[in-house]
C-alpha positions in Angstrom: -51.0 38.1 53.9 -50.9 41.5 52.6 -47.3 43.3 51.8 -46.1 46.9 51.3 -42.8 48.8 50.5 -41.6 52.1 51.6 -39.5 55.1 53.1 -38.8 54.5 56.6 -38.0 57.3 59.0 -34.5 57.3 57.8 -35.4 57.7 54.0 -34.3 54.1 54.2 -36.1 51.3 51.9 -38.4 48.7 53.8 -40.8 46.1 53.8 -43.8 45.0 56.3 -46.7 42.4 56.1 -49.4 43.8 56.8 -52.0 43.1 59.7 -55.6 44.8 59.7 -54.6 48.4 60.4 -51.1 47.4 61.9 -47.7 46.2 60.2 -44.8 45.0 61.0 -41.3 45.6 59.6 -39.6 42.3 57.7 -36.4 41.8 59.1 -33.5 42.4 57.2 -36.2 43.2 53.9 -35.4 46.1 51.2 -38.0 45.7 48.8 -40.5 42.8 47.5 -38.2 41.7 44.4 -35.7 41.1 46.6 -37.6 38.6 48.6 -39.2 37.2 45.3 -35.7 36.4 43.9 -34.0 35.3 47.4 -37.4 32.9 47.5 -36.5 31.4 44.3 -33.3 31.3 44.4 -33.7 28.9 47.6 -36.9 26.9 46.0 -39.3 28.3 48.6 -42.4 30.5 48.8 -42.2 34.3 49.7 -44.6 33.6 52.6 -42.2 30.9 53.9 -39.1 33.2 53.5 -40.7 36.2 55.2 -41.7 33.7 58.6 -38.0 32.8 58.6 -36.7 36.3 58.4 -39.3 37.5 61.4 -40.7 40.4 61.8 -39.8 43.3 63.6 -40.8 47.2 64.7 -44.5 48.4 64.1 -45.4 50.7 61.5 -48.0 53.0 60.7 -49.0 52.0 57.7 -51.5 55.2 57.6 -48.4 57.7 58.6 -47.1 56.4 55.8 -49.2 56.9 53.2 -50.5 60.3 54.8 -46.7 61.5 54.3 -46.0 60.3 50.9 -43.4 57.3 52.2 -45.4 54.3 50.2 -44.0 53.1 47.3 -46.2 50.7 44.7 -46.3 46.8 46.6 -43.5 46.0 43.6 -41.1 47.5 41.7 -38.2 46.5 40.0 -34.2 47.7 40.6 -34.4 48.5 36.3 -37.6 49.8 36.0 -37.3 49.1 32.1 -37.3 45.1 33.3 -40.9 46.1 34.6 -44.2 45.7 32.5 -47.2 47.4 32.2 -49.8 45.5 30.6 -53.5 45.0 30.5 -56.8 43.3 28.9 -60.2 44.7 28.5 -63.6 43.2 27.9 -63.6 40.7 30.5 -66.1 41.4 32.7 -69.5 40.9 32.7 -71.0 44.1 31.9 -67.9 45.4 30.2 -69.0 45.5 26.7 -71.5 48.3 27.2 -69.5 50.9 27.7 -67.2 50.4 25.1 -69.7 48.8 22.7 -71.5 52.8 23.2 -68.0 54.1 22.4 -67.4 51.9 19.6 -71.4 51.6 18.1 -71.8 50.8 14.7 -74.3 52.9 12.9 -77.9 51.9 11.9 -79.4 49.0 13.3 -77.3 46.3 14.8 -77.3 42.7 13.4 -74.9 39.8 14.3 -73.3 41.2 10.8 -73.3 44.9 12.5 -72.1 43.8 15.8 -68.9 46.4 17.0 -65.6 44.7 17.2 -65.9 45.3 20.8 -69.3 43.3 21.2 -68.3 40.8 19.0 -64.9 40.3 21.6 -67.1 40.4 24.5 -69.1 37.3 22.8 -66.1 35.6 22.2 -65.1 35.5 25.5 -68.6 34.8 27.0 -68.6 31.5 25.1 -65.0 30.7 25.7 -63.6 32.0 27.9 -63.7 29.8 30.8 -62.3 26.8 29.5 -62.5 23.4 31.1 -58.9 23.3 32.0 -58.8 26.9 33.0 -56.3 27.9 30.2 -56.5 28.2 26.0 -59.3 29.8 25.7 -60.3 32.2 23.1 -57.7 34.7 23.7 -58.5 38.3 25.2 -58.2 41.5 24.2 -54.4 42.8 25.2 -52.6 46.0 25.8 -49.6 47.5 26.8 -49.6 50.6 28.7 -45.5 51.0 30.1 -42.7 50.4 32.4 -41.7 50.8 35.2 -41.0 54.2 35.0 -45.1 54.9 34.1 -45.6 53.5 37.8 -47.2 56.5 40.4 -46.5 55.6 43.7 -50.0 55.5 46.4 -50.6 58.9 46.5 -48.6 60.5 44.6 -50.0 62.8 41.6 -50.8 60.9 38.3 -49.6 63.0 35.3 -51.9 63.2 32.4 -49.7 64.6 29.6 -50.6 68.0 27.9 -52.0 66.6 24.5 -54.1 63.9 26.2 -57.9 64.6 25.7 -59.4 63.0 28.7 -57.7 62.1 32.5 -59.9 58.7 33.9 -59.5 56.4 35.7 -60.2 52.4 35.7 -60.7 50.3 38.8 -59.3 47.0 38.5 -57.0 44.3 39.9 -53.7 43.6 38.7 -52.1 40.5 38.9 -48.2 40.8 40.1 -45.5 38.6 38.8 -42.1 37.8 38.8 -40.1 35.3 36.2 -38.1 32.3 37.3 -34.7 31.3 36.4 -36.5 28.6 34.0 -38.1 31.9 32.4 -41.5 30.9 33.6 -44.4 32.9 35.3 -44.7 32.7 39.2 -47.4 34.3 40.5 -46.7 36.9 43.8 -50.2 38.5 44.6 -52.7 40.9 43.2 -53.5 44.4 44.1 -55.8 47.2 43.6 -54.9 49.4 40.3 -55.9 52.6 38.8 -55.0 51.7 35.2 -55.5 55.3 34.1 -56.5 55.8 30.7 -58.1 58.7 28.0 -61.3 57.5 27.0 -62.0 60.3 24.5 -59.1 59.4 22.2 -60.3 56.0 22.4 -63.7 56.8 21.7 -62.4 58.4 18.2 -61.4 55.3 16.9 -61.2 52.1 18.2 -57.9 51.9 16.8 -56.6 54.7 19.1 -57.2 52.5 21.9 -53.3 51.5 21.8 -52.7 54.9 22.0 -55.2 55.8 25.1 -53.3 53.4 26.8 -50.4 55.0 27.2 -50.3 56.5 30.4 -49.3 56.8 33.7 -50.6 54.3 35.9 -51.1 53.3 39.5 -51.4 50.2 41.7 -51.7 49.3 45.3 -51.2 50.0 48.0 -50.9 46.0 49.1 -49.6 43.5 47.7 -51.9 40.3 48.5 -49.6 37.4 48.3 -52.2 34.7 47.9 -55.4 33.4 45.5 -57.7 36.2 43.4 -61.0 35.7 45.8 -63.7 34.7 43.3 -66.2 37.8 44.3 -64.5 41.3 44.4 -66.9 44.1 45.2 -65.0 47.5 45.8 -65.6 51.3 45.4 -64.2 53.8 42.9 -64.6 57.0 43.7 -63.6 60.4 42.5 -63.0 63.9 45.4 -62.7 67.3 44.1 -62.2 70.2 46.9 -62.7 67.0 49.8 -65.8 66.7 48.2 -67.6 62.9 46.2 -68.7 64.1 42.8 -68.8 60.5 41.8 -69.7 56.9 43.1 -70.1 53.6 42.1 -68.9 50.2 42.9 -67.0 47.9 40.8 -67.1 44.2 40.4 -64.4 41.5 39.7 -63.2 38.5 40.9 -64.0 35.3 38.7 -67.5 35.3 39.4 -68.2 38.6 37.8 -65.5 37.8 34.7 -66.6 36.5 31.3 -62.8 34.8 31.3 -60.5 32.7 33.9 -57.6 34.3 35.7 -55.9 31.1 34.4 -56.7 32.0 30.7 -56.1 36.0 30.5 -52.6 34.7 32.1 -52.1 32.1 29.5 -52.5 34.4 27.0 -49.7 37.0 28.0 -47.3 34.9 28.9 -47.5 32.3 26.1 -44.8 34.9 24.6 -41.2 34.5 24.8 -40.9 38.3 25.3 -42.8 38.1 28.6 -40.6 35.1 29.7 -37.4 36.8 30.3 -35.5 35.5 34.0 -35.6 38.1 36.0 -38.6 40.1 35.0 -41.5 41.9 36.6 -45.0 42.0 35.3 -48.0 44.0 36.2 -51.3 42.6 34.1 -54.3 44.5 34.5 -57.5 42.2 34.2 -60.0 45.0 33.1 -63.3 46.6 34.8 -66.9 47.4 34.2 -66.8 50.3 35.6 -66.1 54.1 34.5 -66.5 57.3 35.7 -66.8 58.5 31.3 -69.5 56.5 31.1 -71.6 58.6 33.5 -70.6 61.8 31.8 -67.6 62.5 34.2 -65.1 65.5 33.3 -62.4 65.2 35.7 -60.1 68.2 36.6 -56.8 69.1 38.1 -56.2 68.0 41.7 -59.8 65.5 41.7 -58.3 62.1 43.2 -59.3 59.0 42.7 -59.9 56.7 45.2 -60.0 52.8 44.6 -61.1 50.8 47.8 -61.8 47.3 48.4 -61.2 46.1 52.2 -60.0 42.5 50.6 -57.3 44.6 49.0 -56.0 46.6 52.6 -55.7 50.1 52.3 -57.7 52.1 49.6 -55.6 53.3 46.1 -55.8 57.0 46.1 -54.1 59.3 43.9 -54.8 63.1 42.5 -54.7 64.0 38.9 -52.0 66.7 37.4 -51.9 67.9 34.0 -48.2 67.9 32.9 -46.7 71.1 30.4 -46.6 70.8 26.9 -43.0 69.1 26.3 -42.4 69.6 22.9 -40.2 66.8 21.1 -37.8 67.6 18.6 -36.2 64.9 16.3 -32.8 65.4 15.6 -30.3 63.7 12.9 -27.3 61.9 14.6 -25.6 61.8 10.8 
């Protein structure tokens, strides 16, 4: 069962599960939170919730993207009570791009190995624990709130002193936090966790600050299990045009860690634990259009596509006006 919010005809707030091409409006639904909290609040699952409410009208779930009514599969009323987060190096593959970003000079020994590689083998040999969970822990990030969420196709803004605009084909991992203040899983979706790979590339230590960017994800929710073999699409358009192609991998079977384990490891703090909560948790990708030499440019859009996932993720680039910030005294 796939999900989506948006604008209806009446600018009103909605919610449809999604059928193939079709959808159909949830009765009496406003937004996916809302059915996340009224679904916990009555100790049942969303799917269960959303068969007792029924559905109702059709809708054209490509009208509404093609109009700019789609909102992201999940948002939060207080979009500072939504995070951003993210891991890298956890698909097979991964490393080599960043180790190229990150290489050590001379020779490499096991001595000489780049942080990143030396990560990557981390994870490789443990990773995948037995039990699924506390493993060797990943590489983390944090890239925003809610207000660094871009709706599906709407324009991601790359500010004016970033170096680089590109994008990152992955799937996030969408949840919610229970009364008890634990983690309960709603779905995954497609997500564009945007990102300036030149900064990052000066330093590896810049990589906290490469991260902080706009993002983008959906634009379905998939209320259900991560399928083990993901095999999508990122591309980028410029002028209706593909100047790049490649597909992307993910999915357990392509991952050099567990689902389980990556999940372990971001929630096993208090400060992700808060009643109430939303969390968006990018699991990483082996694929990039920097790595082939890609210079993207105002207006290209990305598109992220993977038919497991619904519709495709597809959002333009803008470059946002120097905003200069001044630092005042309040004393």
């Amino acid at each position: 069962m796939n999900l989506i919010q948006f604008f209806d005809l009446h600018g009103e707030r909605a919610v449809a599960q999604v059928d193939g091409d079709g959808a159909r409006q949830i009765t009496g639904a406003h937004s996916v939170y809302e059915l996340a909290t009224a679904a916990l609040a009555r100790n049942m699952g969303i799917g269960a919730l959303i068969a007792e409410k029924g559905l109702g009208a059709a809708v054209d779930k490509a009208a509404v993207l093609a109009e700019g009514r789609m909102l992201a599969p999940v948002d939060h009323p207080d979009p500072a009570h939504l995070y951003v987060t993210g891991t890298g190096l956890t698909h097979l593959g991964s490393a080599s791009t960043r180790d190229a970003m990150h290489k050590a000079n001379g020779t490499k020994t096991e001595d000489t190995l780049t942080d990143s590689m030396k990560m990557f083998q981390m994870g490789l040999e443990n990773g995948k624990p037995a039990d699924g969970t506390k493993g060797v822990q990943p590489e983390w990030f944090y890239k925003g709130n809610g207000y660094t969420v871009v709706n599906p196709g709407h324009p991601i803004p790359s500010p004016a002193f970033a170096r680089d605009a590109g994008e990152e084909p992955e799937i996030a991992g969408i949840y919610v936090i229970d009364q008890n203040g634990q983690p309960r899983r709603l779905g995954f979706a497609l997500a564009n966790e945007f990102s300036d790979h030149v900064t990052e590339r000066v330093n590896y230590l810049y990589l906290a600050h490469s991260k902080l960017r706009a993002c983008a994800f959906g634009p379905e929710l998939r209320v259900g299990d991560l399928p083990s073999h993901i095999e999508g699409m990122s591309r980028i358009r410029r002028d209706g045009q593909v100047i790049w192609e490649k597909p992307f991998l993910s999915g357990e079977n392509n991952m050099s860690h567990t689902i389980a384990n990556l999940e372990y490891h971001h929630f096993k703090y208090d400060l992700f634990r808060n009643p109430g909560d939303i969390h968006v948790h990018m699991f990483g990708t082996a694929t990039l259009s920097f790595a082939d030499g890609i210079v993207t440019q105002p207006n290209d859009v990305f598109e992220i596509e993977e038919t497991q996932f619904g519709a495709p993720l597809r959002n333009p680039i803008r470059i946002e006006a120097d905003r200069p910030v001044i630092v005042g005294n309040l004393y």
